[in-house]
PLY file of the C-alpha trace (Angstrom):
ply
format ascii 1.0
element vertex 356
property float x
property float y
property float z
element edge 355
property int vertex1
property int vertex2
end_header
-30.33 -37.19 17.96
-26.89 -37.00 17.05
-26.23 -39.38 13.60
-23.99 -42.10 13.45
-22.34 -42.46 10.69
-20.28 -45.66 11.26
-20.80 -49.03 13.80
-18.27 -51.37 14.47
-18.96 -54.22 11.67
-19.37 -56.81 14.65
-21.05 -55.21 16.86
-23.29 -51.94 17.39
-21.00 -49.60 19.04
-20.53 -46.34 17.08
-17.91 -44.19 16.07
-18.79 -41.48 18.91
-18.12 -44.20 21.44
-15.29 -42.69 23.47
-11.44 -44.04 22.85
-12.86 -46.41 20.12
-10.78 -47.78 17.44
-11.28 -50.23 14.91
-9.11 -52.83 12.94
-8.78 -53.16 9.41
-11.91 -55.10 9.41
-13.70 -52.55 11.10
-14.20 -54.75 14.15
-14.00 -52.81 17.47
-11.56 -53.15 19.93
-13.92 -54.20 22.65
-15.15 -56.88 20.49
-11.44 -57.93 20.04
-11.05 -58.16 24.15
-14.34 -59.30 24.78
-14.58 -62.68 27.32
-17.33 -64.48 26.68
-19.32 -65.22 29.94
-18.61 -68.10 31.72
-22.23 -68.77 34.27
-21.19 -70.58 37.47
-24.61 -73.12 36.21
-27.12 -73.99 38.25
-25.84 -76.72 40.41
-23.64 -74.26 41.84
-26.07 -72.21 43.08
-28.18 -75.06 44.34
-25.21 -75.81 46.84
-25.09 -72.03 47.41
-28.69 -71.98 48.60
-28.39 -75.63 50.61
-25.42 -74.11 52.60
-27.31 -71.03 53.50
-31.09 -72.62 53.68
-29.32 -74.95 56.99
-27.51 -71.78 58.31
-30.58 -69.82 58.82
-32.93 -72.49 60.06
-33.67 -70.70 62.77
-34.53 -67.79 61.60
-37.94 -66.38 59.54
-36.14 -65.51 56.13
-33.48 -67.40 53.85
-32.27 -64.71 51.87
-33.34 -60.88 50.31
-33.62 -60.29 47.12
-33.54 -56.43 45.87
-36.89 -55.77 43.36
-38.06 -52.92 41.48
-40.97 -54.32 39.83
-39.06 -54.31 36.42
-38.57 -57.12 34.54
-34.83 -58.88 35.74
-35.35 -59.06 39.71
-39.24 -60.09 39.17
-37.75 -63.40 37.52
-35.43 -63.65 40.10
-37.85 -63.21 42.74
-39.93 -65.72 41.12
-37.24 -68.63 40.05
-35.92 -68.46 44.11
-39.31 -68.73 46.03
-40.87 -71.27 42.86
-38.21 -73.13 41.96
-35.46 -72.74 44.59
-38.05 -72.73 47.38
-36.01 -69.93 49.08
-37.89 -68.25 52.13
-37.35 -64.87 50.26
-37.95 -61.22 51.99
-38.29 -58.79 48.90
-36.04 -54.79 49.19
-37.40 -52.41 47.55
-35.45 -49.02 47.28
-37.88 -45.94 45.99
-36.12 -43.01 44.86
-39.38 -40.82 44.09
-38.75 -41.70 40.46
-40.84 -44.91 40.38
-42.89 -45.92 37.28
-46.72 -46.82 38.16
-46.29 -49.87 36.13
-43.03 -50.94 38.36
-45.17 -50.19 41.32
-48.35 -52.00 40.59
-45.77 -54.86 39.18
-44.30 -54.99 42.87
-47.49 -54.93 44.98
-48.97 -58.26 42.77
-46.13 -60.29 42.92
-45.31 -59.57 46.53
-48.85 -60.13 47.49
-49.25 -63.25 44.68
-46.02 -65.04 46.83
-47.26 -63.91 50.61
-43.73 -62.85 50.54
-42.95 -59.48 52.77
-41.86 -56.39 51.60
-39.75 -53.93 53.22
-39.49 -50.44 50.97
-37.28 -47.83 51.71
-37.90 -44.50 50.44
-35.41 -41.80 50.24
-36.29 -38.41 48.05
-33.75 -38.08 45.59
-35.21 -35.08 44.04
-33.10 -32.48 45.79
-29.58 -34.23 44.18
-31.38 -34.95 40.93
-32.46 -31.34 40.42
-29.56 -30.19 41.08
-27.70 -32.13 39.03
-30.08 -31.78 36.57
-29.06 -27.78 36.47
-25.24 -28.54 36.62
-25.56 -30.62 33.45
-27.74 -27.36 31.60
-25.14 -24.99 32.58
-21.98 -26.83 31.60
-23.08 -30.61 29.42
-20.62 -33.01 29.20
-21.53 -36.41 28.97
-19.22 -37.93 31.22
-21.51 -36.42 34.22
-25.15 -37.92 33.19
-24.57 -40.41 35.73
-24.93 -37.51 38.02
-28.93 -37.52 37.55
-28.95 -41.03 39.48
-26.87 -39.77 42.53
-27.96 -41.55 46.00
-29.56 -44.66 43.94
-26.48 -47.24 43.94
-25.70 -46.30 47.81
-30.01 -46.74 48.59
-29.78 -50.21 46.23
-26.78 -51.95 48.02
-26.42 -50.44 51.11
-30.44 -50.71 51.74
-30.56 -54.54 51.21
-27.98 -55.14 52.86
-28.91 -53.30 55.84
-32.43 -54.64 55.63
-30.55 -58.07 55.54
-28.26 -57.77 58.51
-31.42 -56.42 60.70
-33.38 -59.60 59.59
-30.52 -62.03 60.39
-30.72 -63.05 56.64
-27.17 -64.23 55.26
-27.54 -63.61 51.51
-28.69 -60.83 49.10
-29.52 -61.48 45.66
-29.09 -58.57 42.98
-30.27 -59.06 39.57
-27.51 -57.38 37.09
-26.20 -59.51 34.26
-22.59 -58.82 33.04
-24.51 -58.25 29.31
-25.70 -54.85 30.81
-21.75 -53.65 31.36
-20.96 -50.79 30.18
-17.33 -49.50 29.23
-18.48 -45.58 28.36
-19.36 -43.94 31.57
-15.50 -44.97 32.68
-14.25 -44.08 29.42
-15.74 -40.52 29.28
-13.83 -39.70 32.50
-10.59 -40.78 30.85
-10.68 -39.10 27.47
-8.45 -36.19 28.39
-6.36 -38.01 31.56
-6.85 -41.64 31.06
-7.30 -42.39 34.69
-11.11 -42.02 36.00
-10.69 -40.65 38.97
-8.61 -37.86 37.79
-10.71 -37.20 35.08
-13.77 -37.27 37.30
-12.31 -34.69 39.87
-11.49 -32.69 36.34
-15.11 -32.97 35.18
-16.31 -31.55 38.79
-13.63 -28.96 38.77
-14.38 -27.48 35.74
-18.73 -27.42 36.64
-19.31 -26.05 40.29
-22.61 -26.40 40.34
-22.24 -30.08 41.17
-20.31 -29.31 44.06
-22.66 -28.92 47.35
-20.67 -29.56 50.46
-24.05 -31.55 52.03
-23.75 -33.83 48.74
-20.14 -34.85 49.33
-20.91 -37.87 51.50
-23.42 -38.80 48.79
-21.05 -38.88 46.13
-18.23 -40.76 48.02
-21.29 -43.45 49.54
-22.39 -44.02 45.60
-19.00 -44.34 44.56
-17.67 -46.77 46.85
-20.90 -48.89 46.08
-20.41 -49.00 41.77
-19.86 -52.34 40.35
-16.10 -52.28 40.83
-16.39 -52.35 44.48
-19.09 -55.13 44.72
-17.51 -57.57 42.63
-15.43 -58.45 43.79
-16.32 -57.04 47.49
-13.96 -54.08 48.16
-12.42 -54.07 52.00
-14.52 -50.88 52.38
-17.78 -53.12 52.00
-16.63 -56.33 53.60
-16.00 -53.95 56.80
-19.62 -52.71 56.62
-21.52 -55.92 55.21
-18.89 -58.52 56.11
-21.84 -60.90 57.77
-24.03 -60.63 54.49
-22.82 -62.82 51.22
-23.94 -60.43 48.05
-24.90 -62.36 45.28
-25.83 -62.00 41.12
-28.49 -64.11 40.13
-27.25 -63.70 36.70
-24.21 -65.09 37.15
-25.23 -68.66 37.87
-28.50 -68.77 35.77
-28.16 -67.71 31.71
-29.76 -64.74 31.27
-32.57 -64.93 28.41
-34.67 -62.48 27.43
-37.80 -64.29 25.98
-37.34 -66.90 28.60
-37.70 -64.20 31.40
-40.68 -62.21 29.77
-42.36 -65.32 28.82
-42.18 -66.55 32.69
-43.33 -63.72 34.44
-46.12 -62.58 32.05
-47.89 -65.90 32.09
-47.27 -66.87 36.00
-47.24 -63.58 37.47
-49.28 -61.65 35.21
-46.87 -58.67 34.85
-46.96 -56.20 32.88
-44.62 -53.58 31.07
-46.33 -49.94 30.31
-48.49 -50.62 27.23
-47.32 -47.87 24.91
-43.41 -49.82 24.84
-41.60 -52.57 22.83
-38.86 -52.87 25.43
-39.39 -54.06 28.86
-35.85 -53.11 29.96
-35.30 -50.59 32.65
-38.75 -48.58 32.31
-39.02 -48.75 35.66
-37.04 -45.39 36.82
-38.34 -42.56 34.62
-34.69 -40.75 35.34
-33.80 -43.35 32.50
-35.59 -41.20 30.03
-33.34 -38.04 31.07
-29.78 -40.24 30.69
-31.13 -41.77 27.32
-32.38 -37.86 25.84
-29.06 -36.30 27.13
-26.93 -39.06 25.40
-28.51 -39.66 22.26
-28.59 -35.63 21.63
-24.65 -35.43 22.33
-22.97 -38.81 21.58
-25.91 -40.87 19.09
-26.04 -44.01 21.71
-27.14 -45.22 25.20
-26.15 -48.45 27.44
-28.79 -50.08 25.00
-25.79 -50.01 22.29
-24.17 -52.16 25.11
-26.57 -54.30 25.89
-27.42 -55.59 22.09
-23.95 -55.32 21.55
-22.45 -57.90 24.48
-25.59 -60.13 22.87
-24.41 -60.24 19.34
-20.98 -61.18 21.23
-22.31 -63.87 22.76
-24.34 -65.51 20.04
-27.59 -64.49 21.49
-28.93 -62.36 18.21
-27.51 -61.26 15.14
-26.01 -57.90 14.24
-28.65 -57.16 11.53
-31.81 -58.12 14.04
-29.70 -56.16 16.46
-29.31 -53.40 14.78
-33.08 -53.11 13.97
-34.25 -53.42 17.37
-32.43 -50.32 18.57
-33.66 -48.37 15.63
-37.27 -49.80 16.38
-36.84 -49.09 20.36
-35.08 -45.53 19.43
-37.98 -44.71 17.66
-40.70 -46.11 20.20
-39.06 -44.55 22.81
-38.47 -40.90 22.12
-42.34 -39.91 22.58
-42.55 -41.65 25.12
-39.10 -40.31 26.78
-40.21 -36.58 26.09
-43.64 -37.55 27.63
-41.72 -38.47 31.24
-39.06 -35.69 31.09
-41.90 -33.11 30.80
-43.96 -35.04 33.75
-41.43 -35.18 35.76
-40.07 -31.43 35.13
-43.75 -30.49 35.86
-44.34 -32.48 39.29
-40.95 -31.06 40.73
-41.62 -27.90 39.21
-38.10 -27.59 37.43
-37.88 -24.65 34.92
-34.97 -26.08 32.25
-35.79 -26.41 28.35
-34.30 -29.52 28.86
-35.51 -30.92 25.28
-34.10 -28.07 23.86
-30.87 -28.70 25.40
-27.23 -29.90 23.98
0 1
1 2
2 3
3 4
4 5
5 6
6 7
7 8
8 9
9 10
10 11
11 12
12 13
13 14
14 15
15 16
16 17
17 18
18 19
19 20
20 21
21 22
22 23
23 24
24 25
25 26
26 27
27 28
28 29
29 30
30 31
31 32
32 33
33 34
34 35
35 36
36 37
37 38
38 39
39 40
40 41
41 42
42 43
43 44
44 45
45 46
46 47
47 48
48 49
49 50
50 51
51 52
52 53
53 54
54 55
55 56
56 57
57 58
58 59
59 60
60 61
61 62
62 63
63 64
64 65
65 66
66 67
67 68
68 69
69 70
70 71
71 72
72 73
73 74
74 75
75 76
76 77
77 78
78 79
79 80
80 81
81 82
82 83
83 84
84 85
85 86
86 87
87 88
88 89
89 90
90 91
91 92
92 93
93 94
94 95
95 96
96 97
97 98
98 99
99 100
100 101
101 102
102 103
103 104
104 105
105 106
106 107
107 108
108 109
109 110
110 111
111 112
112 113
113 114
114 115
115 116
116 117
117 118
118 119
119 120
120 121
121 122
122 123
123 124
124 125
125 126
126 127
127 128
128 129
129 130
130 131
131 132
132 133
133 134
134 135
135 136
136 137
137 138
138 139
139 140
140 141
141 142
142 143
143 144
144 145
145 146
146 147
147 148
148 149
149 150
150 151
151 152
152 153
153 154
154 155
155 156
156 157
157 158
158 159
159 160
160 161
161 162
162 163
163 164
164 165
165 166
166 167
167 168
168 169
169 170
170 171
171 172
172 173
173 174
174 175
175 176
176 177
177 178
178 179
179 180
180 181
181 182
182 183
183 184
184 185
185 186
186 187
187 188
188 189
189 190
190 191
191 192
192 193
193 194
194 195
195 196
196 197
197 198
198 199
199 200
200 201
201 202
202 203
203 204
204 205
205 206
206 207
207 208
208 209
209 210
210 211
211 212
212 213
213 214
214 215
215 216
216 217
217 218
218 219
219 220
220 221
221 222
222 223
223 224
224 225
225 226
226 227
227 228
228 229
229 230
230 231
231 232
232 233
233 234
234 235
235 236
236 237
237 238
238 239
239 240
240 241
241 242
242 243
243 244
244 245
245 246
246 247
247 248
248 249
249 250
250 251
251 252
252 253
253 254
254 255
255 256
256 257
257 258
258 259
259 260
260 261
261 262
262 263
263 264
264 265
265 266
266 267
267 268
268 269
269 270
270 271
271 272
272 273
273 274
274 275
275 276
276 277
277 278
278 279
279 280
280 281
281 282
282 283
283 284
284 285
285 286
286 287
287 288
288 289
289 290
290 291
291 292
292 293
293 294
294 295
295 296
296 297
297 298
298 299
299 300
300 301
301 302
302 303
303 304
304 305
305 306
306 307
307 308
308 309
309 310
310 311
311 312
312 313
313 314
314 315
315 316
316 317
317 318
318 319
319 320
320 321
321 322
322 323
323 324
324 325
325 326
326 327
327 328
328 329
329 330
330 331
331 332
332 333
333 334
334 335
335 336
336 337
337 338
338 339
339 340
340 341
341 342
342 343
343 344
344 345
345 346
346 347
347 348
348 349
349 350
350 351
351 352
352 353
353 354
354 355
């Protein structure tokens, strides 16, 4: 694990953060821009669900709401049929990197709700190993995303496809703007300070990513990221223009304890026993993106996360700061433990924790 040597006195994010720069006070400059968020509140998405609840009337389902049997879109799927008393038809997308914990998660609430599930399963293994190779050949940072190839296209396009065959207006997604991320974009611009130049640099300069049967892939997941669902590009508003996507997070506050405390004790679920964190343990290609960037840059979108919370008032930097050393230190058995299960059920020969 690389060391870091110095953190923005505000926040968390170090000095290997790409294009950072601090003030005299040593304060970031994306604490400096940051906009605190403003939730459209709860009243507002009341009215949201009335006006689509007396669209559908006729049909079986109100809405579909995309779960992984993580923590976020259980509490969604919970607060909608519960409180919201949404007719709800669960998505589930499985990439063949699925946690047993996420799955057993998915099958009891599901079956606790009588609410139906349609899974779609698409083996991701041929991109991810590839990938995989590309990035032990020629690292660079910029191209971990790489490893998740085909998952953003199966998330968004599959509920939204599962939607329009169902007649079912709205999707929910379960993203909160605290998980945003400024790196992965910044990476690309480094050298060129345009992304998509710098991303047709970083696959220039590393052929093995380049397989003329992943092209469509590549152009599907890209035109799916978060800056073409919010707001809805014209790309996706041709191909989904009858189904309203929609963040839970961005009406309802997102709180932590308030979520884990919910779904333990009224849905009895459960995050694997040997971790602190219940956030994204669900995909165990997380433990790959976490190894490769805390062995070349010292941080991971859990920097992010904590840091956006100290931001917002949620925690302070000093409890902050000792929760990602705590989770850092949890974690990395545990993270060698999946990248040498999954290396040995795909057979994959790389010394990958020997890598970087």
């Amino acid at each position: 694990m690389v060391k870091i040597r110095n953190r923005c006195s505000k926040c968390l994010l170090p000095e290997t953060y790409p294009n950072i720069s601090y003030n005299g006070d040593g304060v970031c400059k994306y604490c400096l821009s940051y906009t605190p968020i403003e939730y459209r509140g709860e009243t507002k998405l009341e009215n949201l669900l009335d006006t689509y609840r007396n669209q559908n009337k006729g049909e079986k389902y109100d809405c579909v709401v995309a779960v992984s049997g993580g923590r976020d879109s259980t509490f969604t799927l919970y607060e909608l049929v519960e409180v919201y008393n949404m007719r709800v038809l669960a998505y589930n997308y499985d990439n063949g990197f699925v946690n047993e914990q996420a799955k057993n998660n998915l099958k009891g609430i599901t079956d606790a709700f009588g609410v139906d599930l349609v899974t779609i399963k698409h083996d991701q293994t041929k991109y991810f190993r590839n990938n995989l190779i590309a990035l032990s050949k020629k690292f660079s940072p910029a191209m971990v995303p790489t490893l998740c190839l085909g998952c953003r296209y199966g998330i968004v396009s599959g509920a939204c496809k599962v939607a329009m065959r169902y007649k079912v207006p709205l999707v929910f997604f379960s993203s909160s703007r605290l998980e945003n991320t400024s790196f992965k974009n910044e990476f690309f611009k480094i050298r060129y300070n345009k992304r998509v130049v710098g991303m047709a640099s970083e696959f220039l300069s590393n052929p093995f990513y380049f397989k003329p049967s992943f092209v469509p892939m590549y152009v599907k997941d890209y035109f799916h990221d978060d800056s073409h669902l919010h707001p809805l590009s014209p790309w996706l508003k041709l191909l989904y223009g009858k189904v309203k996507i929609v963040e839970f997070f961005d009406y309802v506050q997102w709180d932590e304890k308030r979520i884990e405390n919910t779904i333990e004790k009224e849905l009895k679920w459960k995050k694997p026993k040997d971790v602190k964190s219940s956030w994204r343990f669900d995909c165990l290609v997380d433990s790959f993106k976490d190894h490769f960037y805390l062995n070349s840059v010292g941080f991971t979108e859990r920097d992010d996360l904590l840091s956006n919370m100290i931001r917002e008032g949620m925690i302070s930097r000093e409890e902050a700061l000792q929760k990602l050393m705590d989770d850092y230190e949890n974690q990395r058995e545990i993270r060698e433990n999946n990248i040498r299960s999954v290396l040995e059920e795909f057979k994959i020969d790389i010394p990958i924790l020997h890598k970087i």
